[in-house]
Every structure is written in structure tokens, then in C-alpha cells.
N, C-alpha and C positions, 0 to 999 in steps of 0.2 A: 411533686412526684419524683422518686429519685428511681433512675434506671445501673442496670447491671456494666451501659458503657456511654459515653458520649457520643460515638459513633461507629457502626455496626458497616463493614462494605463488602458487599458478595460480590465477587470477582476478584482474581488473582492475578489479572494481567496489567500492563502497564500506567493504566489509567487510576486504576483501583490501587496498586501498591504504591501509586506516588501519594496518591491522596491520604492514604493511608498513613504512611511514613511522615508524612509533614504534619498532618494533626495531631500525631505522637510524641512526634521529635520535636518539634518546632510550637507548639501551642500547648503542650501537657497534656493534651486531651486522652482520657482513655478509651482506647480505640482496636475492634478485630476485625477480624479479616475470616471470610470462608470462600475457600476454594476446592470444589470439585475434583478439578484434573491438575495440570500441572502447574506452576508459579510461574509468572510471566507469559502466560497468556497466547493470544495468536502469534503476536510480532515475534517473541524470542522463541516459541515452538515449533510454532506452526505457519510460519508466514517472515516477517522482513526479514530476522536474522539468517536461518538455515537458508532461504530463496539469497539472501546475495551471495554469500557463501558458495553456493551453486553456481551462480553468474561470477564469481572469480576462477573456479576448477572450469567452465566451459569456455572460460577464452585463452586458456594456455595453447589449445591447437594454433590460434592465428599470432600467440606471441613467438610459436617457434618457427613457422614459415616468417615472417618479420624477421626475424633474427637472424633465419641461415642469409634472407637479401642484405641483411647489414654485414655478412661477411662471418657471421659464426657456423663452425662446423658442429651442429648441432641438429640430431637426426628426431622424426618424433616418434616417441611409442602409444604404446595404447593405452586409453585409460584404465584405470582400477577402479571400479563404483563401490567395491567393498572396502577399498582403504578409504576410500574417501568417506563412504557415509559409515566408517566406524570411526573416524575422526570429527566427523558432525556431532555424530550421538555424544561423544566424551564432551562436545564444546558446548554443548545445551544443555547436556547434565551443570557444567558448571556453570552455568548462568544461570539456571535452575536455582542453585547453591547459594548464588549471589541474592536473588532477589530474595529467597528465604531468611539467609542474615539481615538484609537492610530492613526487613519486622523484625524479626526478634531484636537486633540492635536499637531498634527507635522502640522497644515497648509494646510492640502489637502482638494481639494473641490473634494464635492462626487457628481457623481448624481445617480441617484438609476432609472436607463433605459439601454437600450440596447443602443450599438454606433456603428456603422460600420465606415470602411473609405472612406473616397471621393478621397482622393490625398491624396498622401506623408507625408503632414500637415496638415491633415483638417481628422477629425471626424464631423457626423452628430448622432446628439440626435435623438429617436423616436418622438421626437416631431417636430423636423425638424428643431433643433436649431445645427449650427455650429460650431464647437470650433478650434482654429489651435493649433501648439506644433510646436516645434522643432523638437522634439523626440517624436516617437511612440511607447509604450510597449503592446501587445499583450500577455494577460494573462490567456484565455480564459479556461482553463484546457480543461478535455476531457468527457466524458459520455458512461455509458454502450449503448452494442446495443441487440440486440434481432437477434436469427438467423432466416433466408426464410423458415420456413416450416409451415405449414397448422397449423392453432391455437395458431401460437405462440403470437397470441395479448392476449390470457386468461393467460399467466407467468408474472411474476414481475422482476423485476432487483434489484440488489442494491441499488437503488436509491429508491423502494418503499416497502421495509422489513423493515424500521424504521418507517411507517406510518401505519402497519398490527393494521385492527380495536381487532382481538384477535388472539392468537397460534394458527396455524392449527394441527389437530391430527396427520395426515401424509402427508409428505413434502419431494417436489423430486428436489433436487439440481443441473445445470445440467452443468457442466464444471469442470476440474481440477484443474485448478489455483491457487494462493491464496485467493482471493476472495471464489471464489467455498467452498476451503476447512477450513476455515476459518468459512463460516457461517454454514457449514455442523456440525463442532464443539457448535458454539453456538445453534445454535436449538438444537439437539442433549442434550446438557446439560440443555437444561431448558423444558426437555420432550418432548419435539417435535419425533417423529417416521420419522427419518430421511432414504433416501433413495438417491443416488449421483451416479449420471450417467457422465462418463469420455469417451470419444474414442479414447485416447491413452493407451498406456501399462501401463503407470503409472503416478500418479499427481506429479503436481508440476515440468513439467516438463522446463529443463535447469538449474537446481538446484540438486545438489551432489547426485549421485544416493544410496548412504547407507544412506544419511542421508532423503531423500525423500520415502525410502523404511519403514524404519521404525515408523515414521510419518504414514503411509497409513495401517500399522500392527495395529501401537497403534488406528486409528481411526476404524477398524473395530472390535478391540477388547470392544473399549469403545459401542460398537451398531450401528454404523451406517452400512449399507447396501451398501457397495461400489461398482459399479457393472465396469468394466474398458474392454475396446473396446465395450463400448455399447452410442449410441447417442438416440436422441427424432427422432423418423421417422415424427408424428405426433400428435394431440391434438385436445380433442373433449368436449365440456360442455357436463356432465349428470347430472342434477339436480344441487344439492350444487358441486359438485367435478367434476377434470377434469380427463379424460381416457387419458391415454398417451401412444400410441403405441412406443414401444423400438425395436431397430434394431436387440438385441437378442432376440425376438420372444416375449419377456414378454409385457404384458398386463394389467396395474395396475390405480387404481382410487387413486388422492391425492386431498386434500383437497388445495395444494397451491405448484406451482411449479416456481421456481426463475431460472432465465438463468445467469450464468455468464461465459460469453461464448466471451468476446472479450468487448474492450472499441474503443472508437477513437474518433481523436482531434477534438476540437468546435471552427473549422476553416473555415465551411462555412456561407453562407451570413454574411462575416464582409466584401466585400466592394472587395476584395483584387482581382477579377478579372479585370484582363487590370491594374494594378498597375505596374507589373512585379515582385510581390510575387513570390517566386516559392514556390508551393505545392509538396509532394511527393507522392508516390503512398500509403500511407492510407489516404491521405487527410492531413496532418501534415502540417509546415508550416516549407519548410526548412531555417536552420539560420547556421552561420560558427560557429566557436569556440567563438567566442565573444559575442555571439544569435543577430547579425545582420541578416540580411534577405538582398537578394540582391538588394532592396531600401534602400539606407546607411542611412535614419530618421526613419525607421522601422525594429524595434525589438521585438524577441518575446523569452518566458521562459517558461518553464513548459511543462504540460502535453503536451498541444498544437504544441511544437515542437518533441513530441514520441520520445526523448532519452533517459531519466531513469528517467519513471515516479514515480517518489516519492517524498511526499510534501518537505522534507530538501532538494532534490535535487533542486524544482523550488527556494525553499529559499537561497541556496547556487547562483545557476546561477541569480536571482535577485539584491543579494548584488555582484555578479562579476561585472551586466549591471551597476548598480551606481560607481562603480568603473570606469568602464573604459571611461562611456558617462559623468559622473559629475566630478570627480575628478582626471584623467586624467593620468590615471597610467591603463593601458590595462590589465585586468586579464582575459586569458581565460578560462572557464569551466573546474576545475578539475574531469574527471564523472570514476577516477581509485579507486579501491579497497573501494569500497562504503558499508559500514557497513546496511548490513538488517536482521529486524527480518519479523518472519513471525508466527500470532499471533492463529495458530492449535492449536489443542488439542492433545499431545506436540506439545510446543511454538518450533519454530526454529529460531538459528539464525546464520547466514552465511557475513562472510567477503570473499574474495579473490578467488580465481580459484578455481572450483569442480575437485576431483580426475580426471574423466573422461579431464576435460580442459587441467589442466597440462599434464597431462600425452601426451596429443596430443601434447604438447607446447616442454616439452624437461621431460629428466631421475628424478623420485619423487621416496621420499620414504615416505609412508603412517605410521601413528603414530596412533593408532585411541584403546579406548574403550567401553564395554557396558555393564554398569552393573546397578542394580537395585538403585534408590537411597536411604538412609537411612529411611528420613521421612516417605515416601509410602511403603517403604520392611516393615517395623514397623508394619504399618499399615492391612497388608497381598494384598496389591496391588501388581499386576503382572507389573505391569507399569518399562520398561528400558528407560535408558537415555543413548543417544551418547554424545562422546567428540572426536574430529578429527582432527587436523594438518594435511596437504598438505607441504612437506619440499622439495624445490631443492638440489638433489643430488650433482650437481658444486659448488655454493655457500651456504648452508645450511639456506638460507632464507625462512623463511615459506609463503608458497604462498598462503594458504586460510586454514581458520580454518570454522566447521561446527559444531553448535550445536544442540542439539535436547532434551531436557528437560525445565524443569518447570524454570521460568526467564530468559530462554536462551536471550532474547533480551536485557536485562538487563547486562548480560554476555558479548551479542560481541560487546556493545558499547564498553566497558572498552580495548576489544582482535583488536578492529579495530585501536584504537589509535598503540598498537604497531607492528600490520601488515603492517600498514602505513605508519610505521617510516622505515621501513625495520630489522627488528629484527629475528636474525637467532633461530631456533632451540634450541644453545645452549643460548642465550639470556633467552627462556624459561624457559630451565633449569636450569640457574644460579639462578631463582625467587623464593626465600622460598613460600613455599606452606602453604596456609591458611587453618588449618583443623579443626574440618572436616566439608567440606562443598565440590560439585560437581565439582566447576572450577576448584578443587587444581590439579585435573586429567588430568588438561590442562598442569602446568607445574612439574608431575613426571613419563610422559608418555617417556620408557626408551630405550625399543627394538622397532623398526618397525616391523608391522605387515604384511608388503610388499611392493613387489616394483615394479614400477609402467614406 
């Protein structure tokens, strides 16, 4: 049976343009691409690139108080939200531009529509044009939602804080996540009168509990208003600003209030009912270790399949799919001890099992410190930084390391390579120490600090 491509991938965001690009470029496969909205997906639109971007313009206020304590006469002014987010928008058009070339360059036809599937092989265009494949890649990532309660259509998402026509004066955040905590920092720092509603005991949760506790210290020392076991009951337009009843009795008017409060995968109407897809219970689209789907021509990566949503991870499982569908060497998903930062106000960054994990898993001994760091003590900032190792007791392999200061993420890429190699403890130790700078803390951390 001969089809129109070897492989057909609906989605346009990172996951889907590498896969794409490498089947192309690198295997001769002939191979398109349909995308809906923009090229490049959540991460360069709508999500990691513009949000760090945001997190660089929100910490100039503390780099110029720093500065005038190091002795520069250096006064601050106000921010410009208009320069800056017309300087966003130009730098996302061009990365736009970029991911567009790197198909066309590698041979891939694009079309710029929506596609559902018909069968196994067959994708239909919005326009009602049909294509076949061999191969189906399903790239679709995923999207914030909004939670059932009374007004919740007057809040924004993620998805619509990079289009804000100006800063709002006061801003009620309303989930604990990274996301949540992440833009509760960025507003925050560039003036915004931030206010963050959580209904757990504490954010960030499933993530190291010393290191997630102080992260939530340093965000309310910096201003913001964290209020935790309190949700949005409900929400009411008054004039300009919304009333938003809180389940702790409070009663407050904000100028703009953002839910991040839950995402999920952009796996309906593509077609896949009566295909024998199988969906999971959020809607995900399940796939084995391979990201086959139980129609052996249809595969799917990323968000869309809710295993570990993050853009390197859709880019990793991408180049496994061309692996094992082009070139014929099976690689299944490695989704183990996966390096993340997480981009607070302290930066975190976390490789491997949280104390609490290990400790359920078998005998740890904890290594961990916290002290000010130089630049900022300098400065007369109150601001501490964690450093922490997770070490198994039986073999002395370190099981996850946790940071929590300024480039931390910059940090656990370097710490995940050798979490990942397997590298014990004393591996660490044997590592002359770089000084003075914060990581060296990492390898002349001597006693345990407990055991677990």
C-alpha cells in the first residue's frame, strides 16, 4: 500500500518539530507537519521561553538595590511593560521564524490547520483535504484549564498573562504549582501587589519538602501574600476589578486574577474515537514505552501523553519515536532521574528522589546546608540558599540532590549528569571544590545532618 507520506505529525511545538525535522533531515523520510496556532508550541509561545524572559525583566529591581550596596550610584526607575512586551512579541515572532525554517530546511511540508484522524492512515485538513502516512505522530501538547466555580470566566491563565494590555496594581494568583509560583515571583518583582491562594499545606507540592519550604519563606519575605489552605469560593465583576470570595472568610477586590490550577492533554476532537486509541482517565492519550498507542501507525509524545510534561522530555521521547519508527534500533523512553529547574523567586533546582521519597524507598542519610550566600550577605539581604544530597545508606549512591538559590538550574544540569551516571557520595567528595562560589557546598558537605 503506498501512502501520500511516511510520516504525518499534528503538532507544531517542540516535541513534534524535532521529530519531525530528524525524520526528514536525517532518515529521508517524507514527512509533514499540521499546525493549528503558532510554530513552536507552548514552550517558545506560550510558556518556558516568554515566562523566563519575564523572570530576567523582574529581578532588575533587586539587581539595582545590590548595586547602589556595592557602591554604584545607580538610582531605579519604573518599569515599562510596553517596552518590554513589544520586545517579547518581536523575539517570539523570531523564533517562530526559526522553527518554520528548520521544516522547510529539513523537507517537511507544513500546513498551518488543524488535522484530526479518519483511520489509522488517513488525517483530514480543515479544509477537508486528506492526507495518508504510514506513521502517525500525535504532538498535540496540552493547555491550562480553569476551575467550576461561579466567575471563573472573569480570570486568565497562562496562556493570557503575556498578552496583559497593562500591569495590574493587585493580582491574586490562585494555585501552588510551579507555574502558580513562578508567576507569583514575576509579578511580584516587577510591582505588581501580588496576593497567591494555595489549598494545600504547602506549594510545590511532590517536590523535596526542605527545599519547597524555603522557597515559600523566601517568597513571602520577598512580599508576596501567600495565603495556603485557602481556595477561590467564588468571583464577581465590580466596576474595573473582580471581588473574589476566599474560603478563609477573606473578601478582596483585584484588578486581575490568573488560575493555575491544573493543565490537560489536547487530545479531543483529533478523530480518535472508534479508532481504538485508548484515552486515560484525564483525557491523555495512552502509549507503551515506545509512545506507540494501541494502533501500531499511531504514536503520540509529549504533553499530550501526561508522563513528564516537559519540553526536553517531549524532545527526548521525539528523537527516541525516530529512533525506533525510522531507523530501526527500538529506544524506549528513558523518563529516570530527569534534571528540573524550577524558575521562583529562589530559582530551584532538583534531580532525583525528595528526602521524603527515599526515605519511603529504603535507609538515607541526608547531607544538606543553608547559609547566606556571599553576593547578597554583602549586600545586607536576608535571602538563604539550600544545598542537599539524598545518599543511600547500602551503596552510597546519591539518590537526588535539591537546590534552592540564585542559578540553581544552571547548577543541577551540570549535578544531573553525575546523578545519572550513578555517582556515590564519595565520588562528590573526591571533586575539588571551585571557590568561592555556592555549588563548592555541594562537594565539601562532610557530616550528615540526619538519617532518614
Amino acid at each position: 500500500m503506498s501512502f501520500d507520506y511516511d510520516l504525518f505529525v499534528i503538532g507544531g511545538g517542540s516535541g513534534g518539530v524535532r521529530a519531525a525535522r530528524v525524520a526528514a533531515g536525517e532518515t529521508g523520510a517524507k514527512v509533514a507537519l499540521a499546525e493549528e496556532d503558532r510554530y513552536g508550541g507552548t514552550c517558545v509561545i506560550r510558556g518556558c521561553v516568554p515566562k523566563k524572559l519575564m523572570v530576567f525583566a523582574s529581578e532588575y529591581a533587586g539587581m539595582v538595590e545590590d548595586a547602589q550596596a556595592y557602591g554604584w550610584d545607580i538610582q531605579p526607575g519604573a518599569f515599562d511593560w510596553d517596552v518590554f512586551r513589544g520586545k517579547l512579541y518581536k523575539e517570539l515572532d523570531r523564533l517562530e521564524g526559526v522553527y518554520r525554517n528548520i521544516l522547510k530546511n529539513n523537507g517537511v511540508e507544513t500546513f498551518d490547520t488543524r488535522a484530526r484522524l479518519v483511520d489509522a492512515h488517513t488525517v483530514e485538513l480543515s479544509d477537508g483535504i486528506r492526507k495518508s502516512a504510514k506513521h502517525i505522530l500525535i504532538a498535540t501538547g496540552g493547555r491550562p484549564v480553569k476551575p467550576e466555580i461561579k466567575g471563573a470566566e472573569l480570570g486568565i491563565t497562562s496562556n493570557e498573562i503575556f498578552h496583559l494590555e497593562k500591569l495590574p496594581e493587585r493580582m491574586l494568583i490562585v494555585g501552588g504549582g510551579y507555574i502558580a509560583c513562578e508567576f507569583a515571583g514575576i509579578m511580584n518583582g516587577m510591582g505588581v501587589e501580588v496576593t497567591q491562594y494555595y489549598r494545600g499545606a504547602q506549594i510545590l507540592r511532590g517536590f523535596d519538602d526542605e527545599a519547597r519550604g524555603l522557597v515559600s519563606e523566601e517568597m513571602c519575605q520577598n512580599g508576596i501574600k501567600l495565603h495556603l489552605g485557602t481556595n477561590v469560593l467564588e468571583m464577581e465583576r465590580e466596576g474595573d476589578r473582580i471581588r473574589v470570595k476566599a474560603t478563609n472568610g477573606d473578601e478582596e477586590l483585584f484588578d486581575q486574577v490568573m488560575f493555575a490550577t491544573g493543565r490537560v492533554p489536547n487530545a479531543d476532537d483529533l478523530g480518535l474515537e472508534g479508532l481504538g486509541v485508548e484515552l486515560g482517565r484525564k483525557g491523555q492519550i495512552v502509549v507503551d514505552e515506545y509512545s506507540q498507542t494501541a494502533v501500531p501507525s499511531i504514536y503520540a509524545i509529549g504533553d499530550v501523553t501526561d508522563r513528564v510534561n516537559l519540553t526536553p522530555v517531549a524532545i527526548r521521547e521525539g528523537m527516541a519515536f525516530v529512533d525506533t519508527v525510522f531507523r530501526g534500533k527500538p529506544t524506549p523512553v528513558d523518563h529516570a532521574l530527569i534534571p528540573t529547574a524550577i524558575f521562583t523567586q529562589p530559582e530551584m533546582g532538583t534531580v532525583g528522589l525528595s528526602e521524603e521519597e527515599a526515605a519511603a524507598q529504603e535507609p538515607v542519610e541526608i547531607y544538606a546546608t543553608s547559609f547566606k550566600p556571599m553576593q547578597t550577605a554583602f549586600a545586607g539581604r536576608s535571602q538563604r540558599v539550600l544545598m542537599k544530597l539524598i545518599v543511600s545508606k547500602a551503596n552510597r549512591r546519591v539518590l537526588g540532590c535539591h537546590i534552592v538559590a540564585p542559578g540553581a538550574g544552571e547548577m543541577i544540569q551540570l549535578v544531573g549528569i553525575a546523578v545519572k551516571m550513578g555517582a556515590t557520595k564519595e565520588d562528590f567528595d573526591r571533586t575539588v571544590a571551585v571557590h568561592p562560589v555556592m555549588a563548592e557546598e555541594l562537594v565539601t558537605l562532610r557530616q550528615p545532618v540526619r538519617s532518614a
